[in-house]
DOFIMI-635298 format. One record per residue: x, y, z of N, C-alpha, C, CB in turn; residue in one letter; residue number from 1. Coordinates in Angstrom, 1 decimal. Glycine has a CB too. Layout:
<recs>
X, Y, Z, X, Y, Z, X, Y, Z, X, Y, Z, A, NUM $
...
</recs>
This chain:
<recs>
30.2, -1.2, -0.7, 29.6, 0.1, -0.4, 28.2, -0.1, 0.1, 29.6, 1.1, -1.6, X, 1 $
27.9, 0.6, 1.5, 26.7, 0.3, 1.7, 25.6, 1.1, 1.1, 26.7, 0.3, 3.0, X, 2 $
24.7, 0.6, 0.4, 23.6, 0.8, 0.2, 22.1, 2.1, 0.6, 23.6, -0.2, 0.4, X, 3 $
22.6, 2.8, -0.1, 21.8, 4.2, 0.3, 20.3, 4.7, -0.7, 23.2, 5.5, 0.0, X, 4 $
19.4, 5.5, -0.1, 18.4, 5.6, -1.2, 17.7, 6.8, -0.9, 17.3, 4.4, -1.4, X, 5 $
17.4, 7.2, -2.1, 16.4, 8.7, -2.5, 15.1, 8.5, -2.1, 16.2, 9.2, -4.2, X, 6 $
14.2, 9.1, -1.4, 12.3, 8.7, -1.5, 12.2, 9.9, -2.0, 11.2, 8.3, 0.1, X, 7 $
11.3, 10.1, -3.3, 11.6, 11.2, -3.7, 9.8, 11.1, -3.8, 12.8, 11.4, -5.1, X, 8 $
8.9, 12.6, -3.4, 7.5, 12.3, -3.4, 7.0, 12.7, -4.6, 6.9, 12.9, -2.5, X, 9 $
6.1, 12.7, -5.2, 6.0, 12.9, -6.9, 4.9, 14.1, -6.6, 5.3, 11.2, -8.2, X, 10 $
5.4, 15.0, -7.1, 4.0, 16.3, -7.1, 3.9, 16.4, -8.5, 4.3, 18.2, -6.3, X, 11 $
2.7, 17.4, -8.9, 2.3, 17.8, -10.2, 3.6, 19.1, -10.7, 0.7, 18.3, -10.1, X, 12 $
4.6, 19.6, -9.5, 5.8, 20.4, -10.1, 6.5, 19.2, -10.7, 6.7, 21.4, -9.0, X, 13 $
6.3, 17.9, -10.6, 7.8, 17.3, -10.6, 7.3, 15.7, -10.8, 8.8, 17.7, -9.1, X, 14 $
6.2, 15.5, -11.4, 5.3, 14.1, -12.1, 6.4, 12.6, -11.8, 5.2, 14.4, -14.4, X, 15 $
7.6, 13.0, -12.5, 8.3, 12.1, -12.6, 9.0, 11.8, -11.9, 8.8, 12.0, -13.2, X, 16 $
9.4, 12.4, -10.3, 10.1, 12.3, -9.2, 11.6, 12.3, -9.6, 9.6, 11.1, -8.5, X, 17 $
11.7, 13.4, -10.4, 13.0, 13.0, -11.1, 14.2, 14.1, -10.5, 12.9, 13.2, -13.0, X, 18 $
13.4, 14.9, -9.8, 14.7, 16.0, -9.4, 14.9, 15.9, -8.0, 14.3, 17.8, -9.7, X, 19 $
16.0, 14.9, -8.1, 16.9, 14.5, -6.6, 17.7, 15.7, -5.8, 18.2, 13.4, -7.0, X, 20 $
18.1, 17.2, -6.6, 18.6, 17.9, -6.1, 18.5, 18.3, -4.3, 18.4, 18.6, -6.8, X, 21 $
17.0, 18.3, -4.0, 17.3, 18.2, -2.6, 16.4, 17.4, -1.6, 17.3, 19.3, -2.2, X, 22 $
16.8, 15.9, -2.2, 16.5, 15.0, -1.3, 18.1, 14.3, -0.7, 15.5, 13.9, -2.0, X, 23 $
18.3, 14.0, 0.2, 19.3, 13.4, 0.9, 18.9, 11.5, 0.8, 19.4, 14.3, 2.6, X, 24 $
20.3, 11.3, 1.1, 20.8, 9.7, 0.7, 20.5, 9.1, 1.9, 22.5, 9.5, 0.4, X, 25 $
19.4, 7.7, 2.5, 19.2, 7.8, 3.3, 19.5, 6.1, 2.9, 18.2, 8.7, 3.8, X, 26 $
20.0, 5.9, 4.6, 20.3, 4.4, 5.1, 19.1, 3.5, 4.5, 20.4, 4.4, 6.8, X, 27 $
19.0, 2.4, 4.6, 17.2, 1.4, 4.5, 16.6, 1.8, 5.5, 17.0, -0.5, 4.6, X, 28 $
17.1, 2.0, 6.9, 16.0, 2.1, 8.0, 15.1, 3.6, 8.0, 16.9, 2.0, 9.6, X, 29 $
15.9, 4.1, 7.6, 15.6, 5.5, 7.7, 14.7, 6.0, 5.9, 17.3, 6.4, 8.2, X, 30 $
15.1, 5.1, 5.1, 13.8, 5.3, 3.6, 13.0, 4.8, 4.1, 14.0, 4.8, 2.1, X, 31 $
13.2, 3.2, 4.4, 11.9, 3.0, 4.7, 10.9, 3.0, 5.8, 11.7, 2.3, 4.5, X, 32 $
11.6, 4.2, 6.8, 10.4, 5.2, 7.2, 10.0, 6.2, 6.8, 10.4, 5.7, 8.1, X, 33 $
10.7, 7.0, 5.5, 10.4, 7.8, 5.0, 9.0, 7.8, 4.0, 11.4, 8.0, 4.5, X, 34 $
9.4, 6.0, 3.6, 8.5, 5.8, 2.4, 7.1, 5.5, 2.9, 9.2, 4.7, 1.5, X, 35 $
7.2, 4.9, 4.3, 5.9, 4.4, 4.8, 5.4, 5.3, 5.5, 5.9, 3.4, 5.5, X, 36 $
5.5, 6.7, 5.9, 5.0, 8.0, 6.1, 4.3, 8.5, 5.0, 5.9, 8.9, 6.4, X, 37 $
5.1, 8.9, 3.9, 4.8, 9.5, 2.2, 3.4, 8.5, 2.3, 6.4, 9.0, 0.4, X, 38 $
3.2, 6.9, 2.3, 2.0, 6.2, 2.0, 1.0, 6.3, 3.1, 2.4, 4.7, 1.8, X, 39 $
1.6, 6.7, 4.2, 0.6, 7.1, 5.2, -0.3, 8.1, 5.1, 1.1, 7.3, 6.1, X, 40 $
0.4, 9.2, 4.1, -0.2, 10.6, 3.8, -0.9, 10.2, 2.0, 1.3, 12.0, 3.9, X, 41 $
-0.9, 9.2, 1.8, -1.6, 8.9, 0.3, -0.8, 9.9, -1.0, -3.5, 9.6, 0.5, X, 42 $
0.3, 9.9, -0.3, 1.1, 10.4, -1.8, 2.6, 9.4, -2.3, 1.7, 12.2, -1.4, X, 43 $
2.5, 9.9, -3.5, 2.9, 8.9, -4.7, 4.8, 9.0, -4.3, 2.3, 9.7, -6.7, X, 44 $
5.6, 8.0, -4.5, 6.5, 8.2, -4.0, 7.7, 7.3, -5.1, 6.1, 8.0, -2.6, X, 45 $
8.8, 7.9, -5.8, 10.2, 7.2, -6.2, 10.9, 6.6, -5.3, 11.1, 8.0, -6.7, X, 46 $
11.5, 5.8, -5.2, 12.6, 5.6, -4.4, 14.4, 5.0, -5.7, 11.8, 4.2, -2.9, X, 47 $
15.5, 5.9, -5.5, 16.1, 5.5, -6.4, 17.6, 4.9, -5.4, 16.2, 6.7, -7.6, X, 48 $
17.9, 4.1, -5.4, 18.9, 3.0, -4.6, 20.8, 3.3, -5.1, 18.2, 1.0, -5.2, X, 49 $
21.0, 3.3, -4.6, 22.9, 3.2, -4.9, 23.4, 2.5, -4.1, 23.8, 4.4, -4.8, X, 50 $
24.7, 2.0, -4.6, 25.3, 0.7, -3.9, 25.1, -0.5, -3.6, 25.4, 0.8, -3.0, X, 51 $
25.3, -1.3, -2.5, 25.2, -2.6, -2.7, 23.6, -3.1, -2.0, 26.6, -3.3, -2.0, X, 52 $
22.9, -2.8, -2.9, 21.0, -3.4, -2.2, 20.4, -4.9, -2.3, 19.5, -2.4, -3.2, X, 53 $
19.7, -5.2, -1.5, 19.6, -6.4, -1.8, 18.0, -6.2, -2.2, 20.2, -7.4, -0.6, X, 54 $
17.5, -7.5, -2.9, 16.1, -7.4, -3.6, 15.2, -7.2, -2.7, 15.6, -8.6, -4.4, X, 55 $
15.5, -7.6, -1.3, 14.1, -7.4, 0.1, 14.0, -6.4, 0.3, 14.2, -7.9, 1.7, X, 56 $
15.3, -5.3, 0.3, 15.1, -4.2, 0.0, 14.4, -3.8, -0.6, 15.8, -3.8, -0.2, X, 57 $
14.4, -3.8, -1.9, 13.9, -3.1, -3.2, 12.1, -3.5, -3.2, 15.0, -3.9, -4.7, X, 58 $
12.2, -4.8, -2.7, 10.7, -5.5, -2.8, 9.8, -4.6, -1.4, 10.9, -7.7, -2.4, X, 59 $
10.3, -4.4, -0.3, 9.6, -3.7, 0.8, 9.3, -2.6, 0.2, 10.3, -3.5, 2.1, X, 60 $
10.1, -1.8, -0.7, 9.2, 0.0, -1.1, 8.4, -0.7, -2.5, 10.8, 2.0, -1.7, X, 61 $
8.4, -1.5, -3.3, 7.4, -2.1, -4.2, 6.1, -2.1, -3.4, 7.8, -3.6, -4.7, X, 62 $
6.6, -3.0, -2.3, 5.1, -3.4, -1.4, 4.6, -2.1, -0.9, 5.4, -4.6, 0.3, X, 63 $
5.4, -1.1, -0.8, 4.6, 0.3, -0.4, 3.7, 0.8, -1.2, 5.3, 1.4, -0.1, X, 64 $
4.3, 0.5, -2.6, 4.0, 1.1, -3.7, 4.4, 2.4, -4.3, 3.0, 1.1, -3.6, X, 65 $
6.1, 2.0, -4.2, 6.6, 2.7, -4.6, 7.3, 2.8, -6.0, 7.1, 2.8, -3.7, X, 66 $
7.8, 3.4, -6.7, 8.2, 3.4, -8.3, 9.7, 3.7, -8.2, 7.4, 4.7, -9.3, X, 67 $
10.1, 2.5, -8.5, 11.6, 2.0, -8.6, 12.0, 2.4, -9.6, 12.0, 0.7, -8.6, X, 68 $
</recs>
């Protein structure tokens, strides 16, 4: 299964970036343009992964500074 992911942005409604209800499942190319926008704009960002990811994956939204 290929490998899909949440960039979820963290506001003060929602600290924990925990309410996925309406973020959509997005390919790697397309989170991690999501995620390097969210860092472009200086806000805090989840990203939560499903399927088959590999660690370069996972290590490029770290390097954004994102919370896995």
């Amino acid at each position: 299964m290929a490998a899909t992911f949440q960039v979820i942005a963290i506001s003060s409604l929602d600290p924990d970036g925990s309410d996925t209800r309406n973020e959509p499942m997005l390919l790697y190319p397309d989170a991690l343009k999501t995620a390097r926008q969210l860092k472009s704009e200086g806000k805090a960002f989840r990203v939560i992964a499903e399927g088959d990811h590999t660690e370069q994956q996972l290590r490029s939204f770290l390097e954004l500074g994102a919370l896995v």
